[in-house]
Structures are given as C-alpha cells and as structure tokens.
C-alpha positions as CSV (number, residue, x, y, z in Angstrom):
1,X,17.7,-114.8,23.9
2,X,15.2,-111.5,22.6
3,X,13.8,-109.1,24.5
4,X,10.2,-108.7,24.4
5,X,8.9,-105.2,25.3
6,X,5.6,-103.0,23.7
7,X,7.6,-99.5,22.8
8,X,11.6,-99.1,22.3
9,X,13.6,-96.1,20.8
10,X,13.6,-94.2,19.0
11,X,9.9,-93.8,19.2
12,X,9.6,-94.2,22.4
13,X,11.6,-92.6,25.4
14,X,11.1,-93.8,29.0
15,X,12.6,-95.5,31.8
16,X,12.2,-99.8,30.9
17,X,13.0,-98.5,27.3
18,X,16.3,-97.4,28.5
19,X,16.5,-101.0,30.8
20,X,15.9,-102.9,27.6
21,X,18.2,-100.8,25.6
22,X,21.0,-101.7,28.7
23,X,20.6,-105.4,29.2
24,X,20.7,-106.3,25.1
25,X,23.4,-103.9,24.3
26,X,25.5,-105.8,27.1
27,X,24.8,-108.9,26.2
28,X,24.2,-108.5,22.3
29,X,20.7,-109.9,22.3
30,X,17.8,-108.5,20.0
31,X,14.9,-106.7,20.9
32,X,11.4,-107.9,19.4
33,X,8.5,-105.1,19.8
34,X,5.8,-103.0,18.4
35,X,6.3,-100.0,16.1
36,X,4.2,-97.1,13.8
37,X,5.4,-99.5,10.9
38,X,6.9,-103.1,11.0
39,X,11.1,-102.4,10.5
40,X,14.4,-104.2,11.0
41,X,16.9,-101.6,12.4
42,X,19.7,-101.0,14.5
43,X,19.6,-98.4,17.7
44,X,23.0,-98.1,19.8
45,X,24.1,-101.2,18.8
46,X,21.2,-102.9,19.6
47,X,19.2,-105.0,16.7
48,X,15.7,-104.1,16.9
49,X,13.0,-105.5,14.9
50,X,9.3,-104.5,15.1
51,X,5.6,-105.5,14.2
52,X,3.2,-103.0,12.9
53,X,1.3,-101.4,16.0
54,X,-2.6,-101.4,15.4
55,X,-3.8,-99.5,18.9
56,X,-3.3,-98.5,22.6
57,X,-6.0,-99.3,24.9
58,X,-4.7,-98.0,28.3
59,X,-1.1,-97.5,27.3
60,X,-1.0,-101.4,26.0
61,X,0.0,-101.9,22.5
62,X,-1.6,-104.3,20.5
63,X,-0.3,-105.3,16.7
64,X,-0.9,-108.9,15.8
65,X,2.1,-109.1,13.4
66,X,4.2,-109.7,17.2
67,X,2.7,-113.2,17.0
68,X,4.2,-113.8,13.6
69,X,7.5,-112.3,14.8
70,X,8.0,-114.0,17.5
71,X,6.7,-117.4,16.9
72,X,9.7,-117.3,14.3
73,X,12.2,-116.0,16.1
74,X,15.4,-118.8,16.6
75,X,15.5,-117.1,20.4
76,X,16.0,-120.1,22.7
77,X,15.0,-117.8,25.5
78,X,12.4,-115.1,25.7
79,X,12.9,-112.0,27.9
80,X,9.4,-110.1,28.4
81,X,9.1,-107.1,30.0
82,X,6.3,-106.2,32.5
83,X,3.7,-104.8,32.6
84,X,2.0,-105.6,28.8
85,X,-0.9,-107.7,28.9
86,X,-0.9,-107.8,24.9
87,X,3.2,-109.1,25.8
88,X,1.2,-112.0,27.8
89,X,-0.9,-113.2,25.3
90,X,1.8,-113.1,22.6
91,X,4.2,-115.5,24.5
92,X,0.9,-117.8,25.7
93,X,0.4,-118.1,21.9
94,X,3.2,-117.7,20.2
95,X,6.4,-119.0,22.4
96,X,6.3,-122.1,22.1
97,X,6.6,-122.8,25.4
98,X,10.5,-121.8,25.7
99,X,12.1,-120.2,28.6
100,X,10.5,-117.5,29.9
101,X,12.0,-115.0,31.9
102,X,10.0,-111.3,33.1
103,X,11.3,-108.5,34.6
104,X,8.5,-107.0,37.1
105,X,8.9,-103.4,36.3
106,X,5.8,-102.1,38.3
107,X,2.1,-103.3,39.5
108,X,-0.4,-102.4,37.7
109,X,-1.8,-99.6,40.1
110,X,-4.4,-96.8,38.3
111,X,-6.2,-99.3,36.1
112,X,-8.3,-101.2,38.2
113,X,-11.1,-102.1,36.5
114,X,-9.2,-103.7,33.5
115,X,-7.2,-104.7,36.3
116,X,-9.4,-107.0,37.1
117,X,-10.6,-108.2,34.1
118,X,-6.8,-109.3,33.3
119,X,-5.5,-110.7,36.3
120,X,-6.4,-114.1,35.8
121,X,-4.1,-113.6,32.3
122,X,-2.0,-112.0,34.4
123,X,-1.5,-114.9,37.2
124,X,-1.5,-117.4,34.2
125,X,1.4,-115.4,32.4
126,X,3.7,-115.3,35.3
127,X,3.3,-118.7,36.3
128,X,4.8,-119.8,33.2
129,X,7.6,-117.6,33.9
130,X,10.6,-119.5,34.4
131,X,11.6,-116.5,36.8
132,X,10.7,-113.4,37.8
133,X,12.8,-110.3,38.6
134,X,12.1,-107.6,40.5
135,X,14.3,-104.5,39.9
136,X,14.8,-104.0,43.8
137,X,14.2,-106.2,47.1
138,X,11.6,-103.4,48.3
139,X,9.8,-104.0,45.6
140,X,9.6,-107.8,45.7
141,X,8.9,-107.3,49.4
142,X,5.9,-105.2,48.9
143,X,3.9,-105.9,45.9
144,X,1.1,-108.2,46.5
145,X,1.1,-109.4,43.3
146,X,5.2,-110.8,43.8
147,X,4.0,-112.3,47.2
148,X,2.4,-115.4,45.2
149,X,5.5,-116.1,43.3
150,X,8.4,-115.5,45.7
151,X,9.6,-119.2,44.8
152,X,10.6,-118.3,41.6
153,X,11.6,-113.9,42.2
154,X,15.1,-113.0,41.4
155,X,16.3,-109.2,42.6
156,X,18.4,-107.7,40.0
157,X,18.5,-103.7,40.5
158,X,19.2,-101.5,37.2
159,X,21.7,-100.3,35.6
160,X,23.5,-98.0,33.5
161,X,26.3,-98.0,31.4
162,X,28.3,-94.6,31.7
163,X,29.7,-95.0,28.2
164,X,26.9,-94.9,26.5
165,X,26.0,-91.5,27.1
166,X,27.5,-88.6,25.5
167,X,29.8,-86.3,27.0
168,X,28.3,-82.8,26.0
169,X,31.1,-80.0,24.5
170,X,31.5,-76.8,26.1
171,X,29.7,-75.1,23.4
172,X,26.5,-76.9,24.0
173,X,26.7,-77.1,27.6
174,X,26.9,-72.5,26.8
175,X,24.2,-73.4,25.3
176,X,21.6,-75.1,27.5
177,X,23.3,-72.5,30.7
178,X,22.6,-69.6,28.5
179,X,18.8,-71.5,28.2
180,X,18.4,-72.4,32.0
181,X,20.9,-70.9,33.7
182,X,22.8,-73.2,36.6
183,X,22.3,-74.2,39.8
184,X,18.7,-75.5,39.3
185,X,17.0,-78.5,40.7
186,X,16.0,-80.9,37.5
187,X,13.6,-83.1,36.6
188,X,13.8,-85.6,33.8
189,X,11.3,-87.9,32.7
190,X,8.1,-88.4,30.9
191,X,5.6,-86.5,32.2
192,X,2.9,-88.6,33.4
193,X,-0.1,-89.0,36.2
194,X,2.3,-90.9,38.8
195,X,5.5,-88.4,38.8
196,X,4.4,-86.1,41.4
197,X,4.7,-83.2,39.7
198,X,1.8,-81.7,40.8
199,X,3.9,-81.2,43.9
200,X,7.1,-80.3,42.7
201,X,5.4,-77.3,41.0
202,X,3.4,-75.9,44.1
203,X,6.7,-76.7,45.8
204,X,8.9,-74.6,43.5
205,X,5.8,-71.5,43.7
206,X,7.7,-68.3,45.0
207,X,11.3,-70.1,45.5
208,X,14.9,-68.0,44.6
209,X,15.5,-71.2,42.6
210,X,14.5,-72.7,39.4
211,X,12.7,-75.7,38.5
212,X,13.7,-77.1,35.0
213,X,11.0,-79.9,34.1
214,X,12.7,-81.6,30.9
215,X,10.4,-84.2,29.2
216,X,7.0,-84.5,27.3
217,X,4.0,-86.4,28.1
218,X,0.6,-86.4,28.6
219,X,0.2,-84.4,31.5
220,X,2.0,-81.6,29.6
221,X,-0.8,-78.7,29.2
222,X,-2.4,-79.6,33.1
223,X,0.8,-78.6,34.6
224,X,1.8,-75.6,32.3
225,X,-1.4,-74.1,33.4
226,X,-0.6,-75.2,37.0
227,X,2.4,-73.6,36.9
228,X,0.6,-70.2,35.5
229,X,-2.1,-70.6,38.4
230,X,0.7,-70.2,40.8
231,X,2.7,-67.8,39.4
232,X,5.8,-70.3,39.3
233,X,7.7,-68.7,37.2
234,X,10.5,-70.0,37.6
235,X,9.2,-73.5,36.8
236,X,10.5,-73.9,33.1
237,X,9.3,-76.9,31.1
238,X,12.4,-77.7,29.2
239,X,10.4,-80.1,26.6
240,X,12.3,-83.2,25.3
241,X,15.4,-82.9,25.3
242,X,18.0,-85.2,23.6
243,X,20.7,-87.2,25.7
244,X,23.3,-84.5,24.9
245,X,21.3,-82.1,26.5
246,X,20.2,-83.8,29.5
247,X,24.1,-84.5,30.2
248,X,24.5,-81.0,30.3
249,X,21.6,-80.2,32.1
250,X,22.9,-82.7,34.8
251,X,26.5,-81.3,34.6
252,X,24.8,-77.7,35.3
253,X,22.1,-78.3,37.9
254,X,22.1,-78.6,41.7
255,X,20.2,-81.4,42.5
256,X,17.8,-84.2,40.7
257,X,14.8,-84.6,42.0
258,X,12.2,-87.1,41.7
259,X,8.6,-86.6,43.2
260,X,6.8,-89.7,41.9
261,X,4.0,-90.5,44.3
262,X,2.4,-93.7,43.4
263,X,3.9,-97.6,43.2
264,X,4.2,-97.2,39.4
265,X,7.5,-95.7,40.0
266,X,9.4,-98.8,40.8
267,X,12.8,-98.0,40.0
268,X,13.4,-94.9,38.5
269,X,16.4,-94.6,35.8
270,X,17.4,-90.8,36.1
271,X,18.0,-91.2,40.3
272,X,20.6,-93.6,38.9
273,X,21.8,-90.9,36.1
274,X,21.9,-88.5,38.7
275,X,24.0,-91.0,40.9
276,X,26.5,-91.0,38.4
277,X,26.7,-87.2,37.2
278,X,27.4,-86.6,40.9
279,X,24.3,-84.9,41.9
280,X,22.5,-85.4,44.9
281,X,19.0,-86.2,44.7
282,X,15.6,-85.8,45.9
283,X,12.8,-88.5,46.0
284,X,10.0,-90.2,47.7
285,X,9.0,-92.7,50.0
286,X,7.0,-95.1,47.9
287,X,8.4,-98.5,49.1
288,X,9.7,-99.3,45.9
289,X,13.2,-99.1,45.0
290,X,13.4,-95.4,44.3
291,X,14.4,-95.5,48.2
292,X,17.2,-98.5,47.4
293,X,19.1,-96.1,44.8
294,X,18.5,-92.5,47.3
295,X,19.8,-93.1,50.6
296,X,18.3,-90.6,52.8
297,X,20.6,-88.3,54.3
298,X,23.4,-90.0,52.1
299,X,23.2,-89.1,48.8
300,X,20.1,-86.9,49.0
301,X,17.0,-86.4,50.9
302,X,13.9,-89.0,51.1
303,X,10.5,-87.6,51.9
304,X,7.2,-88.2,51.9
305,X,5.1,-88.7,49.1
306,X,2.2,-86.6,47.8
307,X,4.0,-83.3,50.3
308,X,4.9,-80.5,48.9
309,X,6.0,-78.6,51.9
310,X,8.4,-81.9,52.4
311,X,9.7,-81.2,48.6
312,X,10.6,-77.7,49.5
313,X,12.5,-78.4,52.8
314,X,14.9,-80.8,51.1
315,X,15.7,-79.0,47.7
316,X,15.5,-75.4,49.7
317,X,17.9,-77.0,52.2
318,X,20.3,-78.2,48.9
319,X,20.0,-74.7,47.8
320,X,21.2,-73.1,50.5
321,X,24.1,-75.6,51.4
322,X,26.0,-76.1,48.5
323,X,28.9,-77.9,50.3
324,X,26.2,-80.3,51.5
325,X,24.5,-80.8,47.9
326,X,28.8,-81.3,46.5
327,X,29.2,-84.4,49.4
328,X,26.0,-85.9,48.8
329,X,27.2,-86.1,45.2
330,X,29.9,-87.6,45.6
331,X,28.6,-90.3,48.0
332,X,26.1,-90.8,45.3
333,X,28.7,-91.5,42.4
334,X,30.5,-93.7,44.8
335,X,26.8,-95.7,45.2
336,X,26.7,-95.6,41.5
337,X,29.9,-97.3,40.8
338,X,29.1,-100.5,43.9
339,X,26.0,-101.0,42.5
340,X,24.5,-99.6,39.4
341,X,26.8,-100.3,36.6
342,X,25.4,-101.5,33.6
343,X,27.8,-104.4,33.6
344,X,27.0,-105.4,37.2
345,X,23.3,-106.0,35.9
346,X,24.1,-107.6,32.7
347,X,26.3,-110.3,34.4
348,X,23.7,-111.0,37.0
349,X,21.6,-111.6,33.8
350,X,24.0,-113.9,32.2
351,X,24.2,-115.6,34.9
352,X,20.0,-116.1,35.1
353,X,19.9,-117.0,31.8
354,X,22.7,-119.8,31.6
355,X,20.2,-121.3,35.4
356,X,17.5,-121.6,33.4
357,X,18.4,-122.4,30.4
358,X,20.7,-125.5,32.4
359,X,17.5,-126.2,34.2
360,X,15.3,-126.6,31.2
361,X,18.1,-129.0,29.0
362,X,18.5,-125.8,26.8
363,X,21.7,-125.5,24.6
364,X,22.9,-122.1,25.2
C-alpha cells in the first residue's frame, strides 16, 4: 500500500503530516506526494517520493506529475488522506480503480464557496472509497458530511510512537529554560485561522504566567501585533522549533493547551504529545475528538470554545495548583499508553487493509 497525502516532511510540518509519517513508518509503506521539486528520499525511515508542486489554490496542492507517479506505482492499495480535492482527482484518474482507503481528517469548514463547487467531487471520491476512517467516534458522529457514508466509516483514533522522538540532553533542555524559563503553559502547532489563538493571547493579557506560542504560520504577524495591543508580554512566540526543542519545551512547561475553535481541528496531535510527556492539558469543546484524547477534569480541563475568560480559569487554576496540574499528568500518560500508541493504530490499520484487500480478491 502508499500513502497519498498533498505536503509531507521535511517541507511541511503539521498535524496529518506527522499521522502519515506514523502509520508508514509502522507498517513500512511509502508515501506518494507533492513537493518544491520532484525527489526520491528517505525521512525517518519512511520512503518518500514526490511530484513537482505547480500551485496552492486554498491550501490544495496541485502538480500534475502525481498522476504520473501514481498511476505507476506497484501499490496494490492506496491510502489517501483527507481533505485534498487535487488528491481526489488524482486517484479518480490515475488509480486504476484499486483499493481505496481515506482517512477523514477534518470537514472542509472556512471554504464554502469552493466548497460547493467541489462537493459533488467530493461525494463521488468517497464513494469509491473502500472505507472511510474517522480519527475519533465524535467526529464520525457529528460531521454531516460522514452521516452519508456510515456503512462503510471505520474509527481509528491517532497515534504516536514515543520512540520516535528525541530525548533532549540536559544542555539543551539549559538551553531552551534559559530561553523561556519553566513552568509556562505551551502551545505547539502551526499557527493558523482555526487554533484559537486569538483567545489564548487575550487570555494570557496581564497573567503572572507565560505563554510560549512555538510554531510558524500564516497568522504569524496578526497575533504578534495582538499580543503588542494588549500589552501581553509575557506571550512569547517561540517560532519553529525543531522536535528536540519541543521535547524540552514539554519536559519544562506546566500545561499544553490547545484553544482551536472551529471543526477543522479534528484531532489534534500535540494533546496526544502532551498525553505522553505527562502534562495536563487544556482544550476545547468542538465535538471533534480533541474532547476523546482530554478528558475534562481527568487529564486536564475542557472549556468552551471561542472564551477567553474560560481559557484563563483552567490554565490560571493549573497555575496555582501544581499538585493538581502533576495528577492530571499522570492520568494523562496513563491515557496515552491505553490508547494512543503508535502501534495500537498501526495494527488496527493492518488489520483494515488485510479486510479489504480480502474483500476485493487482492493478493496482499
């Protein structure tokens, strides 16, 4: 089987990226994608080869070499990666009709006009699939798009693989504490529309604690002069950092937290990094399955979206009850270890692939 995605590292960072880089390096399948420049390379152990990219209309990438690519590739089972209308039309043209399976990452939710000029694509596309997964039962339960399809959706939550991320020294753990200090409440991601951070900064505005914002993105300038506006100073964009650095901003922070607002935030990989560093964590109510990985009152604090008073009652209450943040985290690695394991996801992906492939005749 390939994997069939638009970006992939290192060019790109971001959370189905890191998915994609997790089911084919646990299973040793390739990834197929679009790139800067067409290359054959090898990331983490994972084979990657990539068409040339032409353009992004609306964050989809578009190179017509992927037709090539992927008509040719000996894959007996594709693996696309939702959403990517440009992904559709490759596999309507170039699969060849062989099994299809798509992971339902998110609905498409800001782009509604060219949201409706590509649903009928869209409707064809997943029809074809052989199955669908959704990364969380909340999210299968609530997107209208799933309701059509629930004869052939498969729930199959993330994972990580705790091995495949470095364990920072002490010197550059000095490092990054000399940088940000400790104790601080962290966000990691890229910094776009749907993240909430809008209200994570007004939140953190005149607060004894700081706000470490690690990532890049096009919201970037906006909320650097948000911050200014407020006088949060102690909001510090941390920029992109590399994944020894993020370890050790984990390892020295207080609490994660998470203030995506909108459905495009189905999942969310770094509540599930913060799972397993230990950390408790702080998200919102978005019924997607950013709730499924943060139990409220368990391993963090849930509260409601778009709120930035709600923000600053759960990470001021963290701040001033340490014992409380310390017991969250460790009911939150224990929830790691049941249910987000890399392994746990690649098997239940195994498994798919040897159903369908059994159900189609396929030699596997």
């Amino acid at each position: 089987m390939a994997h069939c995605y638009r970006t992939f590292f290192p060019e790109s960072h971001g959370g189905i990226e890191q998915a994609v880089l997790e089911i084919a390096r646990e299973l040793d399948s390739p990834v197929l994608t679009l790139s800067k420049s067409c290359l054959e390379s090898e990331y983490e152990g994972v084979r990657h080869t990539a068409a040339r990219r032409w353009f992004s209309i609306a964050s989809c990438c578009i190179g017509p070499g992927l037709f090539k690519l992927i008509y040719r590739h000996s894959a007996n089972l594709l693996h696309f990666h939702f959403p990517w209308p440009f992904g559709d039309v490759t596999y309507l043209l170039a699969g060849r009709s062989r099994p299809l399976i798509i992971t339902y990452h998110s609905d498409i939710v800001r782009q509604r006009f060219l949201g409706a000029i590509y649903r009928p694509l869209m409707r064809y596309f997943l029809s074809r699939a052989d199955r669908i997964v959704a990364t969380s039962q909340a999210y299968a339960d609530t997107s209208g798009v799933l309701s059509g399809y629930r004869n052939k959706v498969e729930v199959i939550p993330l994972g990580i693989s705790e091995d495949s991320y470095p364990c920072p020294d002490s010197q550059r753990v000095e490092s990054v504490e000399s940088r940000f200090g400790h104790d601080f409440m962290l966000f990691v991601g890229v910094l776009r529309y749907y993240k909430g951070l809008d209200f994570l900064i007004q939140a953190a505005a005149g607060q004894s604690y700081k706000v470490v914002i690690a990532g890049k993105g096009p919201e970037i300038e906006r909320l650097k002069a948000l911050a200014s506006s407020l006088g949060a100073d102690n909001v510090i964009f941390a920029g992109f950092v590399n994944e020894e650095e993020k370890m050790a901003l984990m390892s020295l922070c207080r609490a994660v937290v998470f203030p995506s607002h909108l459905r495009s935030e189905a999942f969310g990989v770094t509540l599930i990094e913060g799972l397993m560093n230990s950390k408790p964590l702080v998200s919102c109510e978005i019924g997607t399955g950013t709730s499924f990985v943060n139990r409220d009152g368990e391993t963090g604090y849930v509260v409601e979206p778009a709120n930035h008073l709600a923000l600053r009652k759960a990470m001021g209450d963290l701040w001033a009850d340490p014992v409380k943040a310390e017991e969250m985290g460790r009911a939150g690695r224990c929830r790691y270890e049941r249910l987000f394991t890399a392994d746990k996801m690649a098997e239940a992906y195994h498994q798919l692939y040897r159903e369908v492939l059994l159900e189609r005749g396929v030699v596997d």
